[in-house]
C-alpha positions as CSV (number, residue, x, y, z in Angstrom):
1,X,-11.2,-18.3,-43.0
2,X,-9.2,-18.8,-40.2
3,X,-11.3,-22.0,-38.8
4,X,-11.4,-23.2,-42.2
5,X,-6.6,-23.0,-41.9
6,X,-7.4,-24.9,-38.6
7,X,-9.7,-27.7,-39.9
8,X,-7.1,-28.1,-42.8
9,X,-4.3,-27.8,-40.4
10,X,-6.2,-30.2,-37.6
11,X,-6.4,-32.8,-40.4
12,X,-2.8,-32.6,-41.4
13,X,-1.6,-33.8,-37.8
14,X,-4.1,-36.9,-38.2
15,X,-2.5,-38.2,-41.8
16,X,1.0,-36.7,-40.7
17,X,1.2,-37.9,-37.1
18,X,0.8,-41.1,-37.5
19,X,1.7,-44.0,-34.6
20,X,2.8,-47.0,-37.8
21,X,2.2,-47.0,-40.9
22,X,-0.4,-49.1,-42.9
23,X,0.3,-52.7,-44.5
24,X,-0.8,-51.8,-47.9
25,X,-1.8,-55.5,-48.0
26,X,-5.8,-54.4,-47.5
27,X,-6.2,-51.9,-49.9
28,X,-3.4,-50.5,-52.2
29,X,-4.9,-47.4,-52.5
30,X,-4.6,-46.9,-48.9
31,X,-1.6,-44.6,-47.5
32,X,0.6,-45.4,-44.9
33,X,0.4,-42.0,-43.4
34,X,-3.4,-42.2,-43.4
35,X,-3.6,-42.9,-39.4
36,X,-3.7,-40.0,-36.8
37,X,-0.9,-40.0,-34.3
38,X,-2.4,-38.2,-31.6
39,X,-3.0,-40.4,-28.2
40,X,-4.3,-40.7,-24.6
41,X,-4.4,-43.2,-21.8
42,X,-7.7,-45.4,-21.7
43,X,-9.2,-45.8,-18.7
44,X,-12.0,-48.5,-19.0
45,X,-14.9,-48.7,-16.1
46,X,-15.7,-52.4,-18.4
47,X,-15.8,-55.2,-16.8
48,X,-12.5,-56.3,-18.5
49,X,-10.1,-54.3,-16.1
50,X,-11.4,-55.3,-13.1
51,X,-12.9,-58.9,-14.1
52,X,-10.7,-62.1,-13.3
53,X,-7.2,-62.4,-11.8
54,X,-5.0,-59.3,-12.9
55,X,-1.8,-59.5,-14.7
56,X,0.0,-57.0,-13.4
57,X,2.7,-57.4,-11.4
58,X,3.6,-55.6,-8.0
59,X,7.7,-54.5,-7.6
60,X,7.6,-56.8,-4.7
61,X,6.5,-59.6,-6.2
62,X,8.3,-61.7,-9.2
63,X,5.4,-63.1,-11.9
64,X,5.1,-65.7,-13.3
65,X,4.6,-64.8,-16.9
66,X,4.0,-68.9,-17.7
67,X,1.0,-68.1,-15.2
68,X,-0.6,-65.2,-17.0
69,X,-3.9,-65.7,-18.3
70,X,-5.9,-63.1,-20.3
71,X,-7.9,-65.0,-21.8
72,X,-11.2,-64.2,-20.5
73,X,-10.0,-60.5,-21.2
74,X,-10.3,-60.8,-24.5
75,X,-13.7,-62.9,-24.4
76,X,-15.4,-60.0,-21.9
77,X,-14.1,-57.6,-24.3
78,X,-15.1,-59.3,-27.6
79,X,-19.0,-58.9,-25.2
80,X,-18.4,-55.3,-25.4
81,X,-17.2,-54.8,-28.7
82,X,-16.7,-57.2,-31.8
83,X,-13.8,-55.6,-33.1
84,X,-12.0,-56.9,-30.4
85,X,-9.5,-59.6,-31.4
86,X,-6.4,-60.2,-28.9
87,X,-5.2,-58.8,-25.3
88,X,-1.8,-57.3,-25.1
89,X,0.7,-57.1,-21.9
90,X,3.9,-56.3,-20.9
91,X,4.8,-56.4,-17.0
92,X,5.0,-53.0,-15.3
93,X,3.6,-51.0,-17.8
94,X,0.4,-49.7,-18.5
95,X,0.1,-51.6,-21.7
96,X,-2.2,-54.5,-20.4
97,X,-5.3,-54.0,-22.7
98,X,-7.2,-55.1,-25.4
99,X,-6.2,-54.8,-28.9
100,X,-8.5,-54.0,-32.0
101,X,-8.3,-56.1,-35.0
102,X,-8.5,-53.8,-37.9
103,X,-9.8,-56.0,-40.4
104,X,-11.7,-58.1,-38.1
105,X,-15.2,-56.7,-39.7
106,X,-13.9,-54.3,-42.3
107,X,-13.1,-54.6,-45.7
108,X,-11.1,-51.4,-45.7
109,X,-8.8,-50.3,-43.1
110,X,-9.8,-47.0,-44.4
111,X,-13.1,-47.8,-42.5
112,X,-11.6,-49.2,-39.2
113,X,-9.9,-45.8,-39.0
114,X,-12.6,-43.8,-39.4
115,X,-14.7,-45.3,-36.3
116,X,-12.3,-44.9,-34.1
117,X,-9.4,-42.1,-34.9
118,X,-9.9,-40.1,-38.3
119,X,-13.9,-39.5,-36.5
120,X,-15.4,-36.4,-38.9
121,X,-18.4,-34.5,-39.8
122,X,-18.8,-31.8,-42.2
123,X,-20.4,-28.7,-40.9
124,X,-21.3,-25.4,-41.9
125,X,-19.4,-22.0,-40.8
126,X,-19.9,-18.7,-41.7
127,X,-21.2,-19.9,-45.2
128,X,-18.2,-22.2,-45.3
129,X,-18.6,-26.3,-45.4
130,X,-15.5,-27.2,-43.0
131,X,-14.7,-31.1,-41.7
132,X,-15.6,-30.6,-37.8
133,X,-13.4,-33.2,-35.6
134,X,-14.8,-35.4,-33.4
135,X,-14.3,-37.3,-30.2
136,X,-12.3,-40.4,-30.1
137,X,-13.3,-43.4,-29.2
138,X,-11.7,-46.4,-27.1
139,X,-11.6,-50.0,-27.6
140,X,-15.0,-50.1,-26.2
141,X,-16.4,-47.3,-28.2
142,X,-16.1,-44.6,-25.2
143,X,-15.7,-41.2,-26.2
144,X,-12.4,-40.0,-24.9
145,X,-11.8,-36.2,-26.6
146,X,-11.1,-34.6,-29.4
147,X,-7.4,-34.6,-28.9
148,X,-6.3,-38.1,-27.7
149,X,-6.2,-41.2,-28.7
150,X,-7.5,-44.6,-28.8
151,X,-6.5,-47.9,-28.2
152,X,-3.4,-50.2,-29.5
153,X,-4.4,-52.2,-32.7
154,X,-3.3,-54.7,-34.7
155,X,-2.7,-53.6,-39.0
156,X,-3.4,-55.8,-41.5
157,X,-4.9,-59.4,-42.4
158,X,-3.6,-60.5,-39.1
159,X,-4.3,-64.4,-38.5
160,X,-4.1,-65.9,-34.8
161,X,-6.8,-68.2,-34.5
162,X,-3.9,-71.3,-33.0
163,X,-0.1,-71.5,-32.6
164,X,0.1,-72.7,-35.8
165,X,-2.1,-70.1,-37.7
166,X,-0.2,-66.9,-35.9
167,X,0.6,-64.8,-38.3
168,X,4.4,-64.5,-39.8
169,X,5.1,-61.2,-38.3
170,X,2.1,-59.8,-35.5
171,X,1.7,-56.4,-36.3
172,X,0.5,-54.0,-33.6
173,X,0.5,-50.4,-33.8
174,X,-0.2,-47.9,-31.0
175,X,0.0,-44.1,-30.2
176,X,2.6,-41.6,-28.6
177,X,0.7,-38.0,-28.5
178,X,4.1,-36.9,-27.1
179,X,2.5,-34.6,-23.8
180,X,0.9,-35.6,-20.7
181,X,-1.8,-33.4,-21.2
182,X,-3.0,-34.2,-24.8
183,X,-6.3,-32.5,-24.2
184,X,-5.3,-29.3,-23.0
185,X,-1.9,-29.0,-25.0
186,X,-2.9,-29.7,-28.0
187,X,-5.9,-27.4,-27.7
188,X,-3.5,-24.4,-26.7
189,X,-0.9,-25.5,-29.5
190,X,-3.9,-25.4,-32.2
191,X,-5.2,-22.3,-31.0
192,X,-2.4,-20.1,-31.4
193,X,-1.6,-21.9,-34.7
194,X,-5.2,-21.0,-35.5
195,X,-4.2,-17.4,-34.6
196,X,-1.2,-17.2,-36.3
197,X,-2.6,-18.4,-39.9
198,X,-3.3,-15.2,-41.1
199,X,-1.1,-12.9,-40.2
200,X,1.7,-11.6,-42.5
201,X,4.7,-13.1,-41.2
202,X,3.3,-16.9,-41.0
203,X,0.3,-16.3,-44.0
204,X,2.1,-18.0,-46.7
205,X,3.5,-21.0,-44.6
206,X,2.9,-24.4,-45.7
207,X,1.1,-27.0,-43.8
208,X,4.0,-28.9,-43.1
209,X,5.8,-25.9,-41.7
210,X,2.5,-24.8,-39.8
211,X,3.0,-28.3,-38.4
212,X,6.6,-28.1,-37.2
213,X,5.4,-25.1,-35.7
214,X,3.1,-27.0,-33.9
215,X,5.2,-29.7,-32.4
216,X,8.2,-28.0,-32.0
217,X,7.3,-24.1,-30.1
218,X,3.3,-24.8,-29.2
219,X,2.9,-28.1,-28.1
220,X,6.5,-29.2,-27.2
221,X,6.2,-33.2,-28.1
222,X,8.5,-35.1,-25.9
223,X,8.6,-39.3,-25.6
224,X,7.4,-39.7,-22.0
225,X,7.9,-43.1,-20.9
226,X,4.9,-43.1,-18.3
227,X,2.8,-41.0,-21.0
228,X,-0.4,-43.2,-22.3
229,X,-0.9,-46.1,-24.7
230,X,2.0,-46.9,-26.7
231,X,4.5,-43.6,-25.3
232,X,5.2,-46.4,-22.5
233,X,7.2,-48.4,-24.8
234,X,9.8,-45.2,-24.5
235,X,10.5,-47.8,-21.0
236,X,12.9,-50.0,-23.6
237,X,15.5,-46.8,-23.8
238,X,16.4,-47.6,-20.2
239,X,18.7,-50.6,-20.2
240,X,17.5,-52.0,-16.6
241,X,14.3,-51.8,-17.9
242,X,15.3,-53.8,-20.8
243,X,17.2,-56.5,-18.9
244,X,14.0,-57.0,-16.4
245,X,11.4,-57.0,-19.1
246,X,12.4,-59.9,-21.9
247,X,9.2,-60.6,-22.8
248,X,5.5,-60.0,-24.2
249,X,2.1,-61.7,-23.6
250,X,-0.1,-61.9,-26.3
251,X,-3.5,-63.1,-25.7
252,X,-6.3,-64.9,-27.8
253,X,-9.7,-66.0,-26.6
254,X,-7.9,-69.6,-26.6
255,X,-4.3,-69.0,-25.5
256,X,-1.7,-67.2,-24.2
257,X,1.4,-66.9,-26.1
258,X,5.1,-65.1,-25.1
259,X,7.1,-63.4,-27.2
260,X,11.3,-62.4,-26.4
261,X,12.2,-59.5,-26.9
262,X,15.4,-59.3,-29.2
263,X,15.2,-55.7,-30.9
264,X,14.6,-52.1,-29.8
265,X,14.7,-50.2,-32.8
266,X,14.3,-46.8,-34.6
267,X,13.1,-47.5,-38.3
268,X,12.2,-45.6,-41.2
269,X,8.7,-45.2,-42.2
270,X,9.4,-48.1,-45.3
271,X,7.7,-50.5,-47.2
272,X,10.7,-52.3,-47.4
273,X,11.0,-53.0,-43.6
274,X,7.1,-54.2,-43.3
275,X,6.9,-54.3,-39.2
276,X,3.5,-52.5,-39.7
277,X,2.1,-55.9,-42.0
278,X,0.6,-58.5,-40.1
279,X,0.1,-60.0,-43.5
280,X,3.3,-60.8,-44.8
281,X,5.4,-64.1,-45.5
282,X,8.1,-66.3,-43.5
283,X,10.5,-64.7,-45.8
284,X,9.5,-61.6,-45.9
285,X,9.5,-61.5,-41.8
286,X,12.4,-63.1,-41.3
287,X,13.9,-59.8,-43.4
288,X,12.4,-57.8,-40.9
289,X,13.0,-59.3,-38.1
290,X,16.9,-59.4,-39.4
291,X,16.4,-55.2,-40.6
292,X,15.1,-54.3,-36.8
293,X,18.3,-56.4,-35.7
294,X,20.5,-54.3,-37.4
295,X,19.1,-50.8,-36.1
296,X,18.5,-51.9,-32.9
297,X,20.0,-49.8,-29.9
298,X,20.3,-52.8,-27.9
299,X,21.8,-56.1,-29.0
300,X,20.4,-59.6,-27.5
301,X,23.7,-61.2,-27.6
302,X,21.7,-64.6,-26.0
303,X,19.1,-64.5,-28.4
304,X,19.1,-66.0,-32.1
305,X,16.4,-65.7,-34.2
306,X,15.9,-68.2,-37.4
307,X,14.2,-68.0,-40.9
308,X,10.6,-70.5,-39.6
309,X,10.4,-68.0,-36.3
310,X,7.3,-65.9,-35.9
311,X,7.8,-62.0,-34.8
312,X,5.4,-59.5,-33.0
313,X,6.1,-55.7,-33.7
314,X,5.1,-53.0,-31.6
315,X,5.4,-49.4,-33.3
316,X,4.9,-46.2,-32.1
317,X,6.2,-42.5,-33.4
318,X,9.2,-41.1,-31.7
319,X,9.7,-37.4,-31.5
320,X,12.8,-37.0,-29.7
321,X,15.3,-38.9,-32.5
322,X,15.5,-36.0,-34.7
323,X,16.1,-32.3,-33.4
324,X,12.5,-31.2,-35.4
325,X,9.9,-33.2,-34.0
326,X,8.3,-33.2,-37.9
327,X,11.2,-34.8,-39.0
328,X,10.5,-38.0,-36.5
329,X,6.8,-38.1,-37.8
330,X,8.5,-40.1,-40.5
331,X,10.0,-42.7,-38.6
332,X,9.2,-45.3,-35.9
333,X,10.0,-47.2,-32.7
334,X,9.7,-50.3,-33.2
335,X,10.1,-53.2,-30.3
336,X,10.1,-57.1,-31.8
337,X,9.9,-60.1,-30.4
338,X,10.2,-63.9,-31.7
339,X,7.4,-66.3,-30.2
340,X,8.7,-69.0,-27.8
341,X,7.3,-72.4,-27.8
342,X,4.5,-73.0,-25.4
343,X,6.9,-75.2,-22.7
344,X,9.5,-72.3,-23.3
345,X,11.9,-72.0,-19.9
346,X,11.3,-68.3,-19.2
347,X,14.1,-66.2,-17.3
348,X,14.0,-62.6,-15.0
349,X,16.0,-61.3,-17.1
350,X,18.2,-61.6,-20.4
351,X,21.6,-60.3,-21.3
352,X,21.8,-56.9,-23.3
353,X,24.5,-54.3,-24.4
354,X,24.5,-51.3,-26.2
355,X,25.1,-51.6,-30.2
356,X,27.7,-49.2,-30.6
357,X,26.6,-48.3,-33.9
358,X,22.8,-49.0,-34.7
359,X,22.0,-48.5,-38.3
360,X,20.3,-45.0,-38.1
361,X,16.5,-44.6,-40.3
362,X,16.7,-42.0,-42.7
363,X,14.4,-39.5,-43.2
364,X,12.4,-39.8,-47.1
365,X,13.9,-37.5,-50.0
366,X,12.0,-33.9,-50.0
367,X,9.9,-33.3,-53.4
């Protein structure tokens, strides 16, 4: 009984804990909160790390972001895997990697999900059928635990074949496990909820309260800025970091393209806002673009962005907004950019302040 709670309770974190929400635009039956939250760092021995000049950047040395070429990143890594679409990078982070395309070769991204995050098989316990969780895998299809997480990818019918054919609003989501040591926190956190579940003062708990439990006494979520995958987008709280880090490289098999950073934003988990579609309009983007504006901690007083701009989102789940780390499984942070033209004048560094009084998300009405 009481592995058969923790299986139960193991898949709540994976449709609960999720790093963005879903588009909607591939399969309307699909949730938003169908995507595990959980992730790790991703340490690649491919040949894509360590083939052709490197992007990063050294704190000695100023780059030349117009220089950048990851191009041939994304082609090695296509070799390796064919759900491979783009390369992402931001200077002095650990987000220089390649990003999955999750309708690429799916018709569901239902289906994506399940090869890489949401990984199950049903097994037999004690008489008892029970969904047994497996290992993760990586962009390349590398096992890398049961606990962590995979690699940054992009959500929805997302187009970037040429300038021209990028999509309205790029749409990439990543994950923020919220400890250092996902493998051996989370195991501990879900142990003693496992030993708790049936005794009489925690028996009749929901799931959802078994699961602020979870994150808020056993495991102890925090945003680490230097955590793994997307928790290093936690950098854009600090303002130097902000100021000395305007921009974003996406990468395609044929180009390189830069997007300016103009928001840094905390947003409700809401169809309304849509920067988890990659498969929306002009106008609908533009709405977005003009939404993550207005809840944005930081304000880009140099920066103006206009209705035929295209827009890259980066989302991950916070867990430090809200005093109950549940409660911030519900909302996301959310760093956009507007795409510069190719001969775009790039500077070190961009003018910011604080918004005084960012439009704060609100959490969705309790049924």
């Amino acid at each position: 009984m009481c592995k058969k709670i923790f299986s139960i309770i193991l898949s709540l974190s994976c449709v609960l804990s999720l790093a963005a929400c879903s588009g909607g635009e591939s399969s309307s039956s699909e949730s938003m909160s169908s995507i595990s939250s959980s992730s790790s760092s991703v340490s690649s021995s491919s040949s894509v790390s360590s083939s052709s000049a490197s992007s990063s950047s050294s704190e000695s040395e100023k780059l030349d972001l117009s220089k950048v070429d990851n191009t041939k990143k994304v082609t090695d890594a296509i070799k390796i895997n064919d759900d491979v679409g783009a390369y992402l990078y931001i200077p002095d982070t650990k987000i220089d990697t390649p990003l999955l395309d999750s309708m690429k070769n799916y018709e569901k991204t239902s289906d994506f999900l399940k090869q890489y995050y949401n990984r199950f098989e049903e097994v037999v316990e004690n008489g008892e059928t029970v969904n047994k969780h497996l290992s993760n895998l990586n962009w390349a299809k590398e096992e890398i635990g049961e606990y962590t997480s995979p690699s940054p990818y992009m959500w929805g019918k997302a187009t970037y074949t040429s300038r021209e054919e990028l999509s309205p609003n790029l749409a990439v989501l990543g994950y923020n496990n919220g400890v250092l040591d996902p493998e051996k926190k989370f195991k501990e956190a879900w142990d003693a909820i496992d030993a708790i579940s049936e005794t009489e003062e925690y028996k009749n708990l929901s799931s959802a309260e078994k699961r602020s439990l979870f994150l808020n006494k056993y495991a102890k979520v925090d945003d680490y800025p230097n955590g793994p995958e997307f928790a290093q987008l936690f950098h854009y709280r600090d303002e130097d970091f902000v100021k000395s880090h305007p921009y974003i490289v996406f990468s395609t098999e044929k180009d390189n393209f830069i997007y300016e950073v103009f928001a840094v934003s905390y947003l409700e988990e809401n169809p309304e806002f849509a920067y988890f579609s990659s498969g929306i309009s002009h106008e609908k983007a533009y709405s977005m673009a003009k939404q993550a504006i207005d809840h944005s901690i930081w304000l880009y007083p140099e920066v103006e962005i206009k209705a035929d701009d295209k827009f890259i989102s980066l989302s991950t789940t916070p867990y430090t907004y809200f005093e109950n780390g549940y409660d911030n499984e519900r909302i996301r942070f959310v760093i956009t950019g507007r795409l510069l033209p190719a001969d775009a004048e790039l500077k070190e560094t961009c003018k910011v302040e604080k918004n005084p009084s960012p439009v704060a998300p609100k959490l969705p009405e309790k049924k």
